[in-house]
Structures are given as structure tokens and as C-alpha cells.
C-alpha positions as CSV (number, residue, x, y, z in Angstrom):
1,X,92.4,-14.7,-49.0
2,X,91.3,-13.6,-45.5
3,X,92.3,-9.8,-45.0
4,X,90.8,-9.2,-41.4
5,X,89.6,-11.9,-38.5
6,X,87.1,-10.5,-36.5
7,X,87.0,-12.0,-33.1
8,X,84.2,-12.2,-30.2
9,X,83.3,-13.8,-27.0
10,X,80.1,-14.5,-26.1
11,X,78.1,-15.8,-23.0
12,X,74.9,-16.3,-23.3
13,X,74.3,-13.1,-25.6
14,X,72.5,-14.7,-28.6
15,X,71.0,-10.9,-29.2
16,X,74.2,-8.9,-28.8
17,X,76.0,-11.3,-31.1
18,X,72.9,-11.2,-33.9
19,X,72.7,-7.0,-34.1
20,X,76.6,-7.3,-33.7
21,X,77.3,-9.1,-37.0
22,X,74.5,-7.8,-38.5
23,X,75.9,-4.3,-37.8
24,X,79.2,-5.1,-39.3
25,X,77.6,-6.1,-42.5
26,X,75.2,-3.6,-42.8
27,X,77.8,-0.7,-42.0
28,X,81.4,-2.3,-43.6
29,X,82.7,-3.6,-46.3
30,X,83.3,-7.5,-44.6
31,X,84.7,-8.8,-48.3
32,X,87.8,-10.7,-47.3
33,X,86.8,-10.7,-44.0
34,X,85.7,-13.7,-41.1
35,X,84.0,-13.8,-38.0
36,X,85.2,-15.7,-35.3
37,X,82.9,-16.3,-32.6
38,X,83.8,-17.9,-29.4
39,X,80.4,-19.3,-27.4
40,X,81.4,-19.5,-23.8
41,X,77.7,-21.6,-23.0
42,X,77.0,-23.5,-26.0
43,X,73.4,-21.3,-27.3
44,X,72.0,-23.5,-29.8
45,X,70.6,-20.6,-31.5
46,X,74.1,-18.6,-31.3
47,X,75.4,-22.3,-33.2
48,X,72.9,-21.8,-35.8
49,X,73.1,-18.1,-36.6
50,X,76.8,-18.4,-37.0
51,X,76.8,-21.7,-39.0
52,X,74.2,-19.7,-41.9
């Protein structure tokens, strides 16, 4: 069961989203946790990094 949604919006930020998440599971606990992340351009590698 999902205890916390995380949410962001990105524009063409493939780095800010990357050190963002990375952060989050470096720093907290993300057990029972997803990420949402809304891609405002369509970044191909934001698409990737999010899908693994």
C-alpha cells in the first residue's frame, strides 16, 4: 500500500529531476512511497530514468 505520492513537474530538467529522486532515496526512507513525475516536453531521457 502506497503511504506518500510524491509529485513533480518538469520542463526540460532531465538533471534536476535525476539528483532530485536520487536525493530522496539517498536521504528518506521512500518504502511505501511513489514518484510521480509530470514531463511538460517529453525528454526521452527523463522517460527512461523514470521508467528504471
Amino acid at each position: 500500500m502506497v503511504a506518500l505520492t510524491i509529485g513533480m513537474a518538469t520542463y526540460k530538467d532531465f538533471d534536476g529531476v535525476y539528483f532530485t529522486l536520487q536525493a530522496l532515496r539517498l536521504y528518506q526512507d521512500v518504502r511505501d512511497t511513489e514518484f510521480l513525475v509530470i514531463d511538460n516536453y517529453g525528454c526521452a531521457d527523463t522517460k527512461q530514468l523514470v521508467e528504471g
